[in-house]
C-alpha positions in Angstrom: 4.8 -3.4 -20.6 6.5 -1.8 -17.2 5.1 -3.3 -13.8 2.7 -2.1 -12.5 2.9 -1.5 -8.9 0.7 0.1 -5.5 2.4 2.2 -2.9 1.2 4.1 -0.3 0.3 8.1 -1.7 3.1 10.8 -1.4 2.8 14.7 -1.7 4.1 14.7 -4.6 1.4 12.7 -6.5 -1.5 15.0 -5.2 -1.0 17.2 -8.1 -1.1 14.5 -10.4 -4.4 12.7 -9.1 -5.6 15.9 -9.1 -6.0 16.7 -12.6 -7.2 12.8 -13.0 -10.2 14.1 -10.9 -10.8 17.5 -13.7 -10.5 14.9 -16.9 -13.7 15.8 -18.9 -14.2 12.4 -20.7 -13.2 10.4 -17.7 -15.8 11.8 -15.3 -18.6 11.7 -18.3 -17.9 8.2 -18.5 -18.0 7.8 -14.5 -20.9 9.9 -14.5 -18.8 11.8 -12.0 -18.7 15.2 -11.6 -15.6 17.3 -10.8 -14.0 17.4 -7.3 -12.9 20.9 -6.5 -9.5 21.5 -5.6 -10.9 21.8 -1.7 -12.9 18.8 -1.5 -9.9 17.3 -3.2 -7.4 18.2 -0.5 -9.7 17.3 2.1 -10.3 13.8 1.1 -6.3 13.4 0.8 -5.8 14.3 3.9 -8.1 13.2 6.2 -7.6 10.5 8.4 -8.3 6.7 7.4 -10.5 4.5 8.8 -9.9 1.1 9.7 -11.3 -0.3 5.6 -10.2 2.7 4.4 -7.2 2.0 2.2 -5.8 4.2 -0.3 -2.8 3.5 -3.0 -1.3 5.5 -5.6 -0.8 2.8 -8.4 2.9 3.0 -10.7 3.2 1.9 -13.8 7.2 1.8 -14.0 7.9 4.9 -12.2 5.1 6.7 -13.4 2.0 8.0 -11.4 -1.0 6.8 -13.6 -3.8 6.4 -10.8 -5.3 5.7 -7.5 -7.4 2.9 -5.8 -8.8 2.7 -2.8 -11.1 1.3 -0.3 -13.7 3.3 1.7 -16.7 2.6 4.3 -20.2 3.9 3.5 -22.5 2.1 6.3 -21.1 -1.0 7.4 -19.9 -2.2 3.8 -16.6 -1.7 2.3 -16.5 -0.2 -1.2 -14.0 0.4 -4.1 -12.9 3.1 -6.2 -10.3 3.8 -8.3 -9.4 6.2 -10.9 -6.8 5.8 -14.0 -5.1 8.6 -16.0 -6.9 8.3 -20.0 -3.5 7.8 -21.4 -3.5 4.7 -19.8 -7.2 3.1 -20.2 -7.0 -0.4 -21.9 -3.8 -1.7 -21.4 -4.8 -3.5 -18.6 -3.1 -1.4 -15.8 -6.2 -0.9 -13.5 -7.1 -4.9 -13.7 -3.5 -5.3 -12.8 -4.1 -2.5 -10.0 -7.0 -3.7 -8.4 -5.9 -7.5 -8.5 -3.4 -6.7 -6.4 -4.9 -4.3 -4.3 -8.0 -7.0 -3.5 -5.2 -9.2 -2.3 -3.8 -6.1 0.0 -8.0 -6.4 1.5 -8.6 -8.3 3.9 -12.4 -7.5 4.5 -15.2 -9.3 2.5 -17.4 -8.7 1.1 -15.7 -6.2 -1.2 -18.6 -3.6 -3.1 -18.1 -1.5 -6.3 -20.7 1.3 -7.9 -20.0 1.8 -11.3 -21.9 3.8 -14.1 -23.7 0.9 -16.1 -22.6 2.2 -19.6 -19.1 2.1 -18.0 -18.1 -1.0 -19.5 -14.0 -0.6 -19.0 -14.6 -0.1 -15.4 -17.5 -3.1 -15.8 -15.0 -5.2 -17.6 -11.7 -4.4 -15.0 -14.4 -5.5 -11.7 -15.5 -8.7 -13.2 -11.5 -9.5 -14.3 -10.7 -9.7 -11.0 -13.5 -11.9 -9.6 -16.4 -9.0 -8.5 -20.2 -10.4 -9.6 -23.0 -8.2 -10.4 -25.5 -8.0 -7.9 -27.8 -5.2 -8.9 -28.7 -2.9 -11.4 -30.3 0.5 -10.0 -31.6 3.9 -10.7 -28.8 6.4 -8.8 -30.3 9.9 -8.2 -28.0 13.1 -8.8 -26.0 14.3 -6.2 -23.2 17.1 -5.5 -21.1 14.2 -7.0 -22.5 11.8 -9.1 -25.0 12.4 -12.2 -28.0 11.2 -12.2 -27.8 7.4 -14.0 -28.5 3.7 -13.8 -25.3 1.8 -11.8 -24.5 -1.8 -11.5 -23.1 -2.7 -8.3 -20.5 -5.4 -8.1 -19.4 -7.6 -4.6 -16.2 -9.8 -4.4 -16.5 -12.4 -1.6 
């Protein structure tokens, strides 16, 4: 297996990430729906917060995700995303074992779709505990479903 690796995002990976974001069985599983391509480019670009951390993650030299931190209140959360090509090889435990160490900030929070169990099995790899189990009501971007939520101290 190539090494994986995290580096900060260049232009050239937008495209890339993009059509991560438009993968039909990746956001069923996430529960997730689409970004469009504006709400995409906004997010890109805006300017980061102090927690807010983003990464494109490498797998050799290829572009085959993104992780990232993000505030919502006064906790820190974690998302990332993974190309389907690339789902259970172990890339994204890889990716967000190293990226954890890059965080500074505990506690560490991650939503995840409870019938998500890649994403469920990646979090509790790399040390995050379920905490709760909850009813999430639809929005704009997520489906309606049940979501564990996961903390790393």
């Amino acid at each position: 297996m190539s090494v994986v690796t995290l580096r900060d995002p260049i232009s050239s990976d937008f495209e890339t990430i993009f059509a991560m974001t438009q993968d039909p069985v990746g956001n069923a599983m996430s529960m997730v729906y689409p970004l469009s391509r504006e709400l995409f480019e906004q997010r890109w670009s805006r300017e980061r917060g102090e927690r807010e951390v983003t990464k494109t993650i490498l797998m050799g030299n290829e572009v085959v995700g993104k992780i990232g931190s993000f505030s919502v209140e006064d906790e820190t959360h974690v998302g990332y995303l993974i190309a389907q090509a690339h789902w259970g090889k172990g890339i994204m435990s890889e990716a967000l074992r190293q990226f954890v160490e890059l965080i500074a900030h505990r506690p560490l929070i991650a939503h995840v779709a409870s019938p998500n169990i890649g994403s469920r099995r990646v979090l509790e790899k790399c040390g995050f505990v379920l905490i709760d189990e909850r009813e999430s009501p639809e929005t704009e971007r997520y489906m309606a479903c049940v979501e564990a939520v996961y903390e790393l101290r």
